[in-house]
matplotlib code that plots the C-alpha trace (Angstrom):
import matplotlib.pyplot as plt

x = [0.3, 0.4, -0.9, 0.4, -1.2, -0.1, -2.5, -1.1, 1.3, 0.6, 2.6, 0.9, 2.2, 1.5, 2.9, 2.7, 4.7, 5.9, 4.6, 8.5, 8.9, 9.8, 8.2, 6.7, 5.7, 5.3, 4.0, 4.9, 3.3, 3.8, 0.4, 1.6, -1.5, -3.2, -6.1, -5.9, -8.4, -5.9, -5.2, -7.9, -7.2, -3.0, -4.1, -5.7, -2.6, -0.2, -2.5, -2.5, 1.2, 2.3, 0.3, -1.6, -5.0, -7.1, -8.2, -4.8, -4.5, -4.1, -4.2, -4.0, -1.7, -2.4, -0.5, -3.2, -1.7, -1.4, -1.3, -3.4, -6.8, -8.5, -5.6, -6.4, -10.1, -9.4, -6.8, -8.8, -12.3, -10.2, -8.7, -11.8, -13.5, -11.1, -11.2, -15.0, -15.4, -12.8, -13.4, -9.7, -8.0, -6.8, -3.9, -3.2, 0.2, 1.4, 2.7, 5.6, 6.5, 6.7, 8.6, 11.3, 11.0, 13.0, 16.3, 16.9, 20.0, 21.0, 23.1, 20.6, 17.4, 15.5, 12.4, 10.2, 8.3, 5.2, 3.4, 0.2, -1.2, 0.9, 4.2, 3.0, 4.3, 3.7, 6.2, 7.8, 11.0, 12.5, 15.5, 16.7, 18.0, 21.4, 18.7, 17.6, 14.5, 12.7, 11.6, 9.4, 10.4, 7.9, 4.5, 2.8, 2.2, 1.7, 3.7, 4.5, 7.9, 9.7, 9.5, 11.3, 14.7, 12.7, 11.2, 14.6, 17.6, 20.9, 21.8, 18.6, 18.2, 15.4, 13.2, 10.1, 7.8, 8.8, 12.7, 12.9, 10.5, 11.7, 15.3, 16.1, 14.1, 15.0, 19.0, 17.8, 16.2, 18.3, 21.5, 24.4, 21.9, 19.9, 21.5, 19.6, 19.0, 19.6, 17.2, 16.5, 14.8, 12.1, 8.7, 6.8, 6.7, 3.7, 6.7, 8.1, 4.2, 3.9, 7.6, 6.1, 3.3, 4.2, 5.2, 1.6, 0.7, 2.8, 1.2, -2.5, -2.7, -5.1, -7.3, -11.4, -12.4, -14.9, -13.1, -9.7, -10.0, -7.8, -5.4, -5.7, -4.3, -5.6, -9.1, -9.1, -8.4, -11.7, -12.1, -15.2, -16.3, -14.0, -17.1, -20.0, -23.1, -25.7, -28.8, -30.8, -28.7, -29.6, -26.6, -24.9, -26.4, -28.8, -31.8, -35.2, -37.6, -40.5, -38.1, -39.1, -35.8, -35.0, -37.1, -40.0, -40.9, -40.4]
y = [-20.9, -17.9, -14.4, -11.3, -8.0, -4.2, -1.4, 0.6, 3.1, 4.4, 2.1, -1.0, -4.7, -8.1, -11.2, -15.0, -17.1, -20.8, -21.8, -21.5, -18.2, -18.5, -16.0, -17.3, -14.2, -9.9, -7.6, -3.7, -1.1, 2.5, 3.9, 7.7, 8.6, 7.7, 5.6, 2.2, 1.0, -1.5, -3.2, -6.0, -6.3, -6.8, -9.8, -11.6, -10.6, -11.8, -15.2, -15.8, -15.4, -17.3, -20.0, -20.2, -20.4, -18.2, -21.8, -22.7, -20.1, -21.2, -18.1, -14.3, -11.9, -8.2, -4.9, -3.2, 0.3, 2.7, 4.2, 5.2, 5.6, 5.0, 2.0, 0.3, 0.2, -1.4, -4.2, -5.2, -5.3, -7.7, -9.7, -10.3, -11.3, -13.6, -15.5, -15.5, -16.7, -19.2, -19.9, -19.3, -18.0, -13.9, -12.6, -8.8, -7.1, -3.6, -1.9, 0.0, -3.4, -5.6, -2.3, -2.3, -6.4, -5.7, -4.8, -7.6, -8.6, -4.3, -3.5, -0.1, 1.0, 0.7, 3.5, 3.1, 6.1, 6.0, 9.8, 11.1, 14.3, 17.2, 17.7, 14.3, 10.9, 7.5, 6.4, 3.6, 2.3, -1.3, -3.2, -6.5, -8.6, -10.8, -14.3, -12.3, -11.2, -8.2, -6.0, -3.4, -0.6, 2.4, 1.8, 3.4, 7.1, 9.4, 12.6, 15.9, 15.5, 17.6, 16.2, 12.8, 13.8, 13.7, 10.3, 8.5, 8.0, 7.9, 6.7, 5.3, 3.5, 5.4, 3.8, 4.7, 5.1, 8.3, 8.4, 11.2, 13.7, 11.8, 11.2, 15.4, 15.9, 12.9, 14.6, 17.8, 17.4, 14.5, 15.0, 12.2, 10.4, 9.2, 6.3, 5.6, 2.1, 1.8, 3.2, 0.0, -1.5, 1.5, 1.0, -1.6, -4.6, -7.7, -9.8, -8.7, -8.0, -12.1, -12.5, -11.1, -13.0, -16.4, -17.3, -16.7, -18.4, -21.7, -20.9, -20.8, -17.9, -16.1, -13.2, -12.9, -12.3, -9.7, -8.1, -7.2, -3.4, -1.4, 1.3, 4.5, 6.7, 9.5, 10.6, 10.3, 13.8, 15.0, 18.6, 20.2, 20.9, 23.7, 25.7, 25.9, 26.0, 29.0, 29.4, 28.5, 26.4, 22.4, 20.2, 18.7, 15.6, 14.5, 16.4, 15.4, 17.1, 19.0, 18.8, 21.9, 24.0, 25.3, 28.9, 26.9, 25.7, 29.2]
z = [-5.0, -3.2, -4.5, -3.0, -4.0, -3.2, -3.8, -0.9, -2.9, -7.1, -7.8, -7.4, -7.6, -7.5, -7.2, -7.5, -5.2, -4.0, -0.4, 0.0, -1.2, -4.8, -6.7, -10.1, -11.4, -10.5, -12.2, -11.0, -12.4, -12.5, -14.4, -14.5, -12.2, -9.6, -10.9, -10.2, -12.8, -14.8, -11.5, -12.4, -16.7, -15.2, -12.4, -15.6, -17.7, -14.6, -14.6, -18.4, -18.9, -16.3, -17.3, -13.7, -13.4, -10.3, -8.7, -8.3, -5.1, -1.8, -0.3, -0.6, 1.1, 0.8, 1.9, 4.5, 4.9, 5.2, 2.1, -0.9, 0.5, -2.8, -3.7, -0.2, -0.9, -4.9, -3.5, -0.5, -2.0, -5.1, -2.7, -0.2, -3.4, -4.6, -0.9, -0.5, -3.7, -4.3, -0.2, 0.6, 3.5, 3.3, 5.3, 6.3, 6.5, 7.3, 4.3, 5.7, 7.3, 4.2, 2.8, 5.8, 4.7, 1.4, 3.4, 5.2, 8.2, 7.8, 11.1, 11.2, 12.0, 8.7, 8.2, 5.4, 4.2, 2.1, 1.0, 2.5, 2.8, 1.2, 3.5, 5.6, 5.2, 7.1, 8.8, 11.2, 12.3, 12.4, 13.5, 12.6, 15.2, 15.7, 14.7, 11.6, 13.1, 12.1, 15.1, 15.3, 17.4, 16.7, 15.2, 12.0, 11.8, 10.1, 10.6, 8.8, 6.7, 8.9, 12.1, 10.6, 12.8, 15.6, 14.6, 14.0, 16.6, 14.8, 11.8, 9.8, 6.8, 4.7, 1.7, 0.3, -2.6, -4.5, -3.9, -6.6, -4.1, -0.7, -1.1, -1.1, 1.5, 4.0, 3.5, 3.7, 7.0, 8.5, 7.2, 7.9, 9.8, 6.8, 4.5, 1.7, 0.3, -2.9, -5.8, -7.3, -3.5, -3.5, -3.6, -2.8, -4.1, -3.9, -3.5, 0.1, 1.3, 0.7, 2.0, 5.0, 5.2, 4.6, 8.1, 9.0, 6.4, 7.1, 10.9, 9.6, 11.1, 9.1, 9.4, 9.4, 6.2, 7.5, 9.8, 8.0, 7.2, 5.4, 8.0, 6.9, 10.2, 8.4, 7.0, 3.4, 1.2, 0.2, -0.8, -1.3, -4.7, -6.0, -8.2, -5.9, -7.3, -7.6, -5.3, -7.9, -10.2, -10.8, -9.5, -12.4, -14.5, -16.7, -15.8, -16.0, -18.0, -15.6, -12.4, -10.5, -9.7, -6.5, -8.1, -9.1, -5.7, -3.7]

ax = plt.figure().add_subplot(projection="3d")
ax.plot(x, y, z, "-o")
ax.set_aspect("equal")
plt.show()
């Protein structure tokens, strides 16, 4: 038994799967924010109600980015912890990659989108060949929204992870060069990141559990604090009773 975990976009997802593909089991979950901190309480739900118990996988395949820079840090950290401790094998895979993976043997270029920064998005482009190959022709980036014309070359297949924001955009800015897969195909889901996985898999072709790092292409989005404190104001917390202030020790 296979388990395939995305943390990559909001909308996280996971999946149990067949060494042949068959999934057993998903779970996708929209939480209506973006905290991730019912990802671990739904992997015991997923386990439970499929009847599976946690020894029972082989392997674990998770979505590496880019993406959420917070969600990349929660589904790594659970799936390195699952492998050391159950002493399994871990394999990484792009996120946009296992995304293009869910429109398979299209005659177009296929460009999966995934939000970052305000007006940014990663992006890459793929192609599936005449033996039903996916091919990579551009690598991950990230790139301001408007420069996707630019980014594409003819007619393109779009998908990504907030159709209701992306989709005007994408038309707006690309016009009859974006086709849109259908709404039901976007987001990402656990499923196609093990889909895209399992030929390593079936290769033992594995990644070091040490050395698999999340791909962020960006620095993460930290602002600083938007009320800055006084001169001689104690940070915020529980303080402790006789701490000398900033005015005590001039």
């Amino acid at each position: 038994m296979i388990l395939s975990l995305n943390t990559s976009t909001i909308q996280y997802s996971m999946a149990l799967m067949e060494e042949n593909g068959v999934v057993m089991a998903e779970y996708f979950m929209t939480p209506g924010s973006k905290s991730f901190k019912g990802f671990m309480p739904t992997l015991d739900d997923l386990l439970t109600r499929s009847l599976q118990r946690v020894e029972h996988i082989e392997s674990i395949i998770v979505a590496t980015g880019p993406g959420s820079f917070t969600g990349l840090r929660v589904g790594l950290s659970a799936a390195k912890g699952f492998c050391q401790g159950l002493h399994i094998p871990i394999i990484g895979v792009s996120s946009l990659g296992a995304m293009a993976n869910q429109l398979p043997h299209t005659r177009h270029p296929v460009c999966p989108i995934i939000n970052s920064r305000k007006g940014e998005v990663f992006a890459a482009l793929f192609q599936w060949s005449d033996e039903g190959k996916m091919v990579r022709f551009k690598e991950d980036a990230c790139l301001p929204m408007k420069d996707l014309p630019t980014f594409i070359d003819g007619k393109t297949l779009f998908l990504g992870n907030d159709i209701n924001g992306q989709k005007p955009e994408i038309v707006k800015l690309c016009g009859r060069k974006a086709l849109l897969a259908p709404a039901s195909l976007w987001n990402l889901r656990a499923s196609a990141v093990g889909a895209l996985g399992l030929e390593r898999f079936h290769q033992q072709d594995f990644d070091e559990l040490r050395d698999l790092v999340p791909s962020y292409l960006s620095p993460p989005d930290i602002r600083p604090n938007p009320i800055p404190l006084l001169k001689d104001e104690p940070p915020p917390g529980p303080q402790v009773e006789g701490a000398l202030t900033n005015h005590d020790r001039k």
